[in-house]
C-alpha positions as CSV (number, residue, x, y, z in Angstrom):
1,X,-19.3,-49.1,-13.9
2,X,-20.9,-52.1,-12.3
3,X,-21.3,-55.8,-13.1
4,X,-22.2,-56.9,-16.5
5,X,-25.2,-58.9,-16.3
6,X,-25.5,-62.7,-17.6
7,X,-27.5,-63.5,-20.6
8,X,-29.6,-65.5,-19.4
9,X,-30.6,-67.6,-22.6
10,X,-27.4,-68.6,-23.5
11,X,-26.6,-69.2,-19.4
12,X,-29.3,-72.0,-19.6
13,X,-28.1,-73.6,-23.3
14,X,-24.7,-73.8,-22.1
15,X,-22.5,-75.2,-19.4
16,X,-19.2,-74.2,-18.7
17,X,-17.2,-77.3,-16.5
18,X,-14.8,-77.3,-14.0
19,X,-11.4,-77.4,-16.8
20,X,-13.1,-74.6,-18.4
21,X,-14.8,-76.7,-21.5
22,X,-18.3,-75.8,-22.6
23,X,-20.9,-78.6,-22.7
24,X,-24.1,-77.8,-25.0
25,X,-27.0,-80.5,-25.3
26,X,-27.3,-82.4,-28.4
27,X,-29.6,-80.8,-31.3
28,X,-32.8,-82.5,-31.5
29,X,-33.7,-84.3,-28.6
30,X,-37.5,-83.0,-28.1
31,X,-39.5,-84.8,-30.6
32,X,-39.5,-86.9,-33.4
33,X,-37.1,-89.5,-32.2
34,X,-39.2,-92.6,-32.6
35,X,-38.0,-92.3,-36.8
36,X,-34.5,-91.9,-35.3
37,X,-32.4,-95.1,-35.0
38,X,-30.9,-96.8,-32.4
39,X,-27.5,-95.6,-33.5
40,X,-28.6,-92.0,-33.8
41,X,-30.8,-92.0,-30.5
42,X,-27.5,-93.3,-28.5
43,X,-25.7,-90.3,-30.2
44,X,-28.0,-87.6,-29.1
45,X,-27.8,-88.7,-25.8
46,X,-23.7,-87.0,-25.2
47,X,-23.6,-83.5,-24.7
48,X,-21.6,-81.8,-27.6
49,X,-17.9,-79.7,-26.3
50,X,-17.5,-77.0,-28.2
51,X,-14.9,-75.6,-30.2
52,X,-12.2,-73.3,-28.4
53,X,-12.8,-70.4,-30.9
54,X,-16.6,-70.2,-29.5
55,X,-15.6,-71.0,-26.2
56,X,-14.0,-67.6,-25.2
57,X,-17.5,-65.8,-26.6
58,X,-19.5,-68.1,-24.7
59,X,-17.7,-67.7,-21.4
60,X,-18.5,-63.9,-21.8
61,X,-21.7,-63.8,-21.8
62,X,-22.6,-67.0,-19.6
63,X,-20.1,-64.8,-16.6
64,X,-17.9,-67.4,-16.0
């Protein structure tokens, strides 16, 4: 059997760094954020770690 392949959508909403941690963007960063306020905005801008029991899913199917 040969290589499974990445999926592809969830390689490019997650990042998996170099201590094995996953890194997803903050939710809703596109529009809107002129209502946002300053302490909100300043939030959103840290990427989110997620939890360990998603982490061993995620890993599968970003190949890593």
């Amino acid at each position: 059997m040969g290589k499974l392949k990445t999926n592809k959508s969830m390689s490019k909403r997650f990042r998996v760094t170099k201590t094995g941690k996953v890194e997803k963007r903050t939710n809703g960063q596109a529009h809107f954020n002129a209502r946002e306020t300053g302490n909100t905005k300043r939030n959103k801008r840290s990427d989110i770690i997620m939890r360990p029991p998603m982490t061993n899913f995620i890993k599968s199917k970003v190949g890593k």
